[in-house]
LOMITI-599951 format. One record per atom (N, C-alpha, C): residue number from 1; residue in one letter; atom name; x, y, z negated. Coordinates in nm, 3 decimals, always signed. Layout:
REM residues N
R    i  aa  at       xx       yy       zz
R  NUM   A  CA        X        Y        Z
...
This chain:
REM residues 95
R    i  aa  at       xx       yy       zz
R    1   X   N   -0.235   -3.717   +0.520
R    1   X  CA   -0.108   -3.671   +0.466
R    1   X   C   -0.065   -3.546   +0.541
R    2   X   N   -0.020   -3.437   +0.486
R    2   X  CA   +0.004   -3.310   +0.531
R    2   X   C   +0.119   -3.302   +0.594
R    3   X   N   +0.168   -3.225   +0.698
R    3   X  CA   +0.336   -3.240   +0.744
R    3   X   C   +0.383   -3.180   +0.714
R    4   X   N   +0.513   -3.173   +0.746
R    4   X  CA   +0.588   -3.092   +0.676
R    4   X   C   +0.619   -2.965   +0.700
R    5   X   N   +0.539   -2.944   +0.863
R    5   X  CA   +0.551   -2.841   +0.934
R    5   X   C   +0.445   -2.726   +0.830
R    6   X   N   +0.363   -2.750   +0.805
R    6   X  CA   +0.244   -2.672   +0.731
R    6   X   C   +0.311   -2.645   +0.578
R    7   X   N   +0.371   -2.743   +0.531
R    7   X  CA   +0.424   -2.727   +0.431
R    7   X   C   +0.567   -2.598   +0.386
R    8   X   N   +0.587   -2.589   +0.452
R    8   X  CA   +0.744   -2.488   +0.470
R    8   X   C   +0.641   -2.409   +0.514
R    9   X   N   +0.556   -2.397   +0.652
R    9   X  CA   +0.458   -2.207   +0.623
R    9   X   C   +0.434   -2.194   +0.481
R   10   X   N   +0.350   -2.244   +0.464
R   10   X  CA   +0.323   -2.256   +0.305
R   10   X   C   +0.393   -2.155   +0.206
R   11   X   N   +0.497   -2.246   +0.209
R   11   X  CA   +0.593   -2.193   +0.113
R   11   X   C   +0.703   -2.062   +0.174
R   12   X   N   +0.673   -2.041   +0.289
R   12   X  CA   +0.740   -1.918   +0.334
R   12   X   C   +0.614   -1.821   +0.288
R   13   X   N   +0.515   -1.842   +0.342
R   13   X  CA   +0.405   -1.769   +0.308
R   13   X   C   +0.417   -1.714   +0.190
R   14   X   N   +0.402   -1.774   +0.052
R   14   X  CA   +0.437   -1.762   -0.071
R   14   X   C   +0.505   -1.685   -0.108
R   15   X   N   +0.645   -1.689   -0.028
R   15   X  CA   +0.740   -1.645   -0.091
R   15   X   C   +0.742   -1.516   -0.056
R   16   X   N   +0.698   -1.466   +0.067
R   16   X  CA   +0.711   -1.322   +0.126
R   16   X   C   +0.560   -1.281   +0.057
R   17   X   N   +0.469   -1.337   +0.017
R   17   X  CA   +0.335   -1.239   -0.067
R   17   X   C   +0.391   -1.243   -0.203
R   18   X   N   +0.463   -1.325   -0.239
R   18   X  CA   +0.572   -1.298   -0.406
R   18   X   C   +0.675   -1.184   -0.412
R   19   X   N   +0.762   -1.196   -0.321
R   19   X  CA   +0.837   -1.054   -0.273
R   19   X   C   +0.713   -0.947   -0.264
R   20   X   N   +0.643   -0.956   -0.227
R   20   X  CA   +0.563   -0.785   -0.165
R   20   X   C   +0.491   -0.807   -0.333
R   21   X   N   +0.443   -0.909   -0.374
R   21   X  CA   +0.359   -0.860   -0.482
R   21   X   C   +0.482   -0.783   -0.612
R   22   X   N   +0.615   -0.823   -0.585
R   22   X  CA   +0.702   -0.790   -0.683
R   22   X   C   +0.703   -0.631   -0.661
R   23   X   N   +0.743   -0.627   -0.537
R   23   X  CA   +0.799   -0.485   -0.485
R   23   X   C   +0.665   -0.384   -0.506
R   24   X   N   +0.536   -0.442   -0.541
R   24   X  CA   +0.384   -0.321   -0.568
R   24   X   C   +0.447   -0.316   -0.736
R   25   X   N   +0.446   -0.413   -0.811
R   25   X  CA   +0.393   -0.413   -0.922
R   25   X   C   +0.561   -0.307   -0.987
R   26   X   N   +0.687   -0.336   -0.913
R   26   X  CA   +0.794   -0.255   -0.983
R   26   X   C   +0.736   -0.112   -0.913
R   27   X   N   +0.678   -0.090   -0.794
R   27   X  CA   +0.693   +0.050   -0.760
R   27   X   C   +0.572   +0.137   -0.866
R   28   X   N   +0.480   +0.023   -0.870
R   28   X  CA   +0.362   +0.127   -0.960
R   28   X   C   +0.366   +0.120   -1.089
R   29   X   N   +0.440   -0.009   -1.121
R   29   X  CA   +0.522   -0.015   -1.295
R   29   X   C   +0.542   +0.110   -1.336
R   30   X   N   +0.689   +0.097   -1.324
R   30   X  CA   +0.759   +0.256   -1.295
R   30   X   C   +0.627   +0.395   -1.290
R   31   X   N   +0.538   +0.424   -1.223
R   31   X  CA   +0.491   +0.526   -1.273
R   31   X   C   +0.417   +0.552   -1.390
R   32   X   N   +0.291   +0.423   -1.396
R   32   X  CA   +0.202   +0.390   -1.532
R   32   X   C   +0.300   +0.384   -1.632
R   33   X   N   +0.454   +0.349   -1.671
R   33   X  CA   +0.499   +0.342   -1.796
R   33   X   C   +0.517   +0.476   -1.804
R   34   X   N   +0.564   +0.573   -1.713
R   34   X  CA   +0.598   +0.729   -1.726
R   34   X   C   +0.723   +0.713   -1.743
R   35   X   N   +0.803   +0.644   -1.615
R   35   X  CA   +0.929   +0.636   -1.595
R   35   X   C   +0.994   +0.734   -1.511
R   36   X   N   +0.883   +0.695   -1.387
R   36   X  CA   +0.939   +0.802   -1.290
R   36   X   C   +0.816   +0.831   -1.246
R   37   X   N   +0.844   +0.980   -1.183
R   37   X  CA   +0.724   +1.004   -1.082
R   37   X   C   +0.721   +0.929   -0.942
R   38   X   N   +0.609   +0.970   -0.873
R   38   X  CA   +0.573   +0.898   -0.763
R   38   X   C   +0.707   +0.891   -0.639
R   39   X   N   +0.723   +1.047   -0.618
R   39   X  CA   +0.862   +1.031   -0.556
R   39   X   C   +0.975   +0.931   -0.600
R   40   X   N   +1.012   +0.963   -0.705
R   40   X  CA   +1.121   +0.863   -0.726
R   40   X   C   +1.044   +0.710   -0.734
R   41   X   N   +0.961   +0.685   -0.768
R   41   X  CA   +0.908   +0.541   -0.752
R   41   X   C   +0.884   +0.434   -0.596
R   42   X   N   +0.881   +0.559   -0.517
R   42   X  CA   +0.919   +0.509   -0.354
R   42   X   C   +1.059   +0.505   -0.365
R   43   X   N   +1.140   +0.601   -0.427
R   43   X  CA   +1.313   +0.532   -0.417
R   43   X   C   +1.320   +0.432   -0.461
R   44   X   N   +1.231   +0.391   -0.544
R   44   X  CA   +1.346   +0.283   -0.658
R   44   X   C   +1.262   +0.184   -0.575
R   45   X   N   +1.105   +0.189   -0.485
R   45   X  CA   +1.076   +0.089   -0.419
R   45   X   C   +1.166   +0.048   -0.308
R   46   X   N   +1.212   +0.137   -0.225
R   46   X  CA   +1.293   +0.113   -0.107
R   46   X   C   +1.460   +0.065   -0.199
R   47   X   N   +1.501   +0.123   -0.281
R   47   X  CA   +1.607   +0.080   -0.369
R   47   X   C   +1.576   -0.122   -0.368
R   48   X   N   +1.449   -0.159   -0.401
R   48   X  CA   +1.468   -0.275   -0.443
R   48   X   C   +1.442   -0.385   -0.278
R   49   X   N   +1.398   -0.335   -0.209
R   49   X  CA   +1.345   -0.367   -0.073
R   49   X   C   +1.466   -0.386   +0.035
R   50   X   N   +1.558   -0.301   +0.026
R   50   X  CA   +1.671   -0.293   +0.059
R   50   X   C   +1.780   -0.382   +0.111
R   51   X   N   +1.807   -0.447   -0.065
R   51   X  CA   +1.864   -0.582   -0.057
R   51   X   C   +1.806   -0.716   -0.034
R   52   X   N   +1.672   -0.661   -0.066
R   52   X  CA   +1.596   -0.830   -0.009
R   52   X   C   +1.616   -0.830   +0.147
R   53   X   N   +1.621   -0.703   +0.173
R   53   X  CA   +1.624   -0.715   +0.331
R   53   X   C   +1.700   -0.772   +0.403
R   54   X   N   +1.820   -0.706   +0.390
R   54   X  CA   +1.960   -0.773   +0.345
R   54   X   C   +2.003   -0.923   +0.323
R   55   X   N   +1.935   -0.951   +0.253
R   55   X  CA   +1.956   -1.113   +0.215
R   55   X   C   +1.895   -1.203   +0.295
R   56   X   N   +1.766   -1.154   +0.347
R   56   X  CA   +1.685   -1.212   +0.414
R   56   X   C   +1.755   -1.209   +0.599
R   57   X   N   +1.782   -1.139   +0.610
R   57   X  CA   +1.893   -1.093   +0.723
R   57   X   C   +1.738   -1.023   +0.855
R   58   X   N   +1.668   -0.986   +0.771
R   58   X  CA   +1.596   -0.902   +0.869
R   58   X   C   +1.620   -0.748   +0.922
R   59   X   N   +1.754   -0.723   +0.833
R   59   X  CA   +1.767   -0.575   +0.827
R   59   X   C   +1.888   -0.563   +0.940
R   60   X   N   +1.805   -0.448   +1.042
R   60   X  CA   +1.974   -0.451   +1.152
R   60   X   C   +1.954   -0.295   +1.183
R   61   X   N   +2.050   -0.269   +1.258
R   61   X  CA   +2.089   -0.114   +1.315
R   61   X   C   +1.941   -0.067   +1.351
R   62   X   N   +1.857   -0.122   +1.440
R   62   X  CA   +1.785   -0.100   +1.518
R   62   X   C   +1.686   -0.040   +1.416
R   63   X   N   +1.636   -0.152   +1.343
R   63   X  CA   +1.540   -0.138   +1.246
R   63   X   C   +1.545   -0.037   +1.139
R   64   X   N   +1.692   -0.010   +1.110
R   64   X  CA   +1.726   +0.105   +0.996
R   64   X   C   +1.693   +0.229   +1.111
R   65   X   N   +1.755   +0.235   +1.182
R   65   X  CA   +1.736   +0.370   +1.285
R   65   X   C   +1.574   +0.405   +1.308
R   66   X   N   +1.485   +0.318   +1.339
R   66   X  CA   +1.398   +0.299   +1.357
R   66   X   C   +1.297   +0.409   +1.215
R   67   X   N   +1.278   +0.333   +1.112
R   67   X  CA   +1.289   +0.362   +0.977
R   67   X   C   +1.323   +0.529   +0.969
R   68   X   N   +1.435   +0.544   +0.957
R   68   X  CA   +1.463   +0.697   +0.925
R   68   X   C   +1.412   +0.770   +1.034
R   69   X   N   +1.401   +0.759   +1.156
R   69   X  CA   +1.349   +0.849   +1.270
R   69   X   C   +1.207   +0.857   +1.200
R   70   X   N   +1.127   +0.726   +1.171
R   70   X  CA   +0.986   +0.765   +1.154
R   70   X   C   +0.969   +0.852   +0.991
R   71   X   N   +1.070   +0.871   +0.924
R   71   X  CA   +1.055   +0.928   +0.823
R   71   X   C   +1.061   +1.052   +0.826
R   72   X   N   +1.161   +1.111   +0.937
R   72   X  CA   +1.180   +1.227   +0.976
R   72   X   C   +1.095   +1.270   +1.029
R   73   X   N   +1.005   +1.235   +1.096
R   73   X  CA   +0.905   +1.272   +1.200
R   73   X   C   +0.759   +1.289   +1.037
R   74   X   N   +0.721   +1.208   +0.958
R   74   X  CA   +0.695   +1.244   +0.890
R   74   X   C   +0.677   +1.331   +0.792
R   75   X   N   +0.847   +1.336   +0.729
R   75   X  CA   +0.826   +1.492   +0.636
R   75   X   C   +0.860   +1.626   +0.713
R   76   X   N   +0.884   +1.590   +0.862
R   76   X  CA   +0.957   +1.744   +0.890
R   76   X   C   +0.844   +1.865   +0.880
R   77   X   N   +0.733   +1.794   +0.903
R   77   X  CA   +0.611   +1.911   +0.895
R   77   X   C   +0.613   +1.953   +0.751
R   78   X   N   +0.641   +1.858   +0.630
R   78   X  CA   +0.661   +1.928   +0.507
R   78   X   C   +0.745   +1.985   +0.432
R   79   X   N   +0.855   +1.993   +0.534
R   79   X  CA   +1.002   +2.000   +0.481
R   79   X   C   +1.052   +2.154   +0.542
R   80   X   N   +0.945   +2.214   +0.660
R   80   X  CA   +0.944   +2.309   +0.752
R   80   X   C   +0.955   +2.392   +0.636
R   81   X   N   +1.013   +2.542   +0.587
R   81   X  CA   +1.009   +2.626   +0.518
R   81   X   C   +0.925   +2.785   +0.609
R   82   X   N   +0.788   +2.813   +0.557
R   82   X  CA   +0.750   +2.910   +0.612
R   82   X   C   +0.792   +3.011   +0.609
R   83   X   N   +0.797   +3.038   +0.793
R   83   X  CA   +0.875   +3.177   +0.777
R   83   X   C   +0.863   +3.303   +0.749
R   84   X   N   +0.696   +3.266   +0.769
R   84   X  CA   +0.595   +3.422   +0.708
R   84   X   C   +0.621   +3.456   +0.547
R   85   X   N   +0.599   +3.323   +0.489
R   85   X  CA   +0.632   +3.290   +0.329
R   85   X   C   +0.806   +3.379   +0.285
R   86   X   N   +0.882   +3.326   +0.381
R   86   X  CA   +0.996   +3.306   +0.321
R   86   X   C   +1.075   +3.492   +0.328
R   87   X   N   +0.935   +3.556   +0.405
R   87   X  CA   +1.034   +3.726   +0.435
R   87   X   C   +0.958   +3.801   +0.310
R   88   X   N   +0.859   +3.752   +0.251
R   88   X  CA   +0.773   +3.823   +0.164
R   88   X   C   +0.871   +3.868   +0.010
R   89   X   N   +0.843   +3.998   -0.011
R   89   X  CA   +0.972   +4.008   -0.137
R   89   X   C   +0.870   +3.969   -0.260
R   90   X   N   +0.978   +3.916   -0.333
R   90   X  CA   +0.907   +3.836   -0.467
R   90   X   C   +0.879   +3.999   -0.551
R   91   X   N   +0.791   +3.964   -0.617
R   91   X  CA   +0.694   +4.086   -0.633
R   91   X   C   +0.754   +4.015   -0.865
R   92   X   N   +0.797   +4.076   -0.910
R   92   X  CA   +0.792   +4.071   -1.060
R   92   X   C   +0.694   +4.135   -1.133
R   93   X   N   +0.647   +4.042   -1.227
R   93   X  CA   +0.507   +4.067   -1.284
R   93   X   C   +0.544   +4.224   -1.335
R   94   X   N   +0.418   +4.278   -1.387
R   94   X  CA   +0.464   +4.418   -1.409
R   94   X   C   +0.349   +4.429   -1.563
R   95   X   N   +0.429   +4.489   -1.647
R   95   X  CA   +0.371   +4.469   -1.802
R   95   X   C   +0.477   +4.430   -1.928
């Protein structure tokens, strides 16, 4: 007979690979129907991730801070505007 201790992993188990399988299938939904593009399909993923977080009470100061620092550190290399790029005069087609 199984206990009950194994039984509740179980079903926690479940429930957090049901959450993550929800949160793949709305983020890549959304692009295959030609709803949104990929960018906005990470919003509307973190949009839905959010409140589970929330509910679940895993979400705190630390962890949000945490989160946006590593995001920043991420796009700032793509978000940098070149400065060599940015002195060049736009040249209008000619014809």
């Amino acid at each position: 007979m199984p206990s009950t201790c194994y039984s509740g992993f179980v079903l926690t188990s479940l429930a957090v690979a049901l959450l993550l399988a929800t949160l793949t299938l709305v983020g890549l939904g959304v692009i295959l129907f030609g709803i949104t593009t990929a960018t906005e399909s990470a919003a509307v993923s973190v949009a839905s991730a959010f409140p589970r977080a929330c509910a679940a009470g895993s979400l705190n100061f630390k962890k949000t801070k945490e989160a946006v620092c590593l995001t920043a550190k991420t796009i700032a290399p793509v978000a940098r505007p070149d400065p060599v790029a940015a002195e060049l005069p736009l040249r209008r087609p000619s014809g």
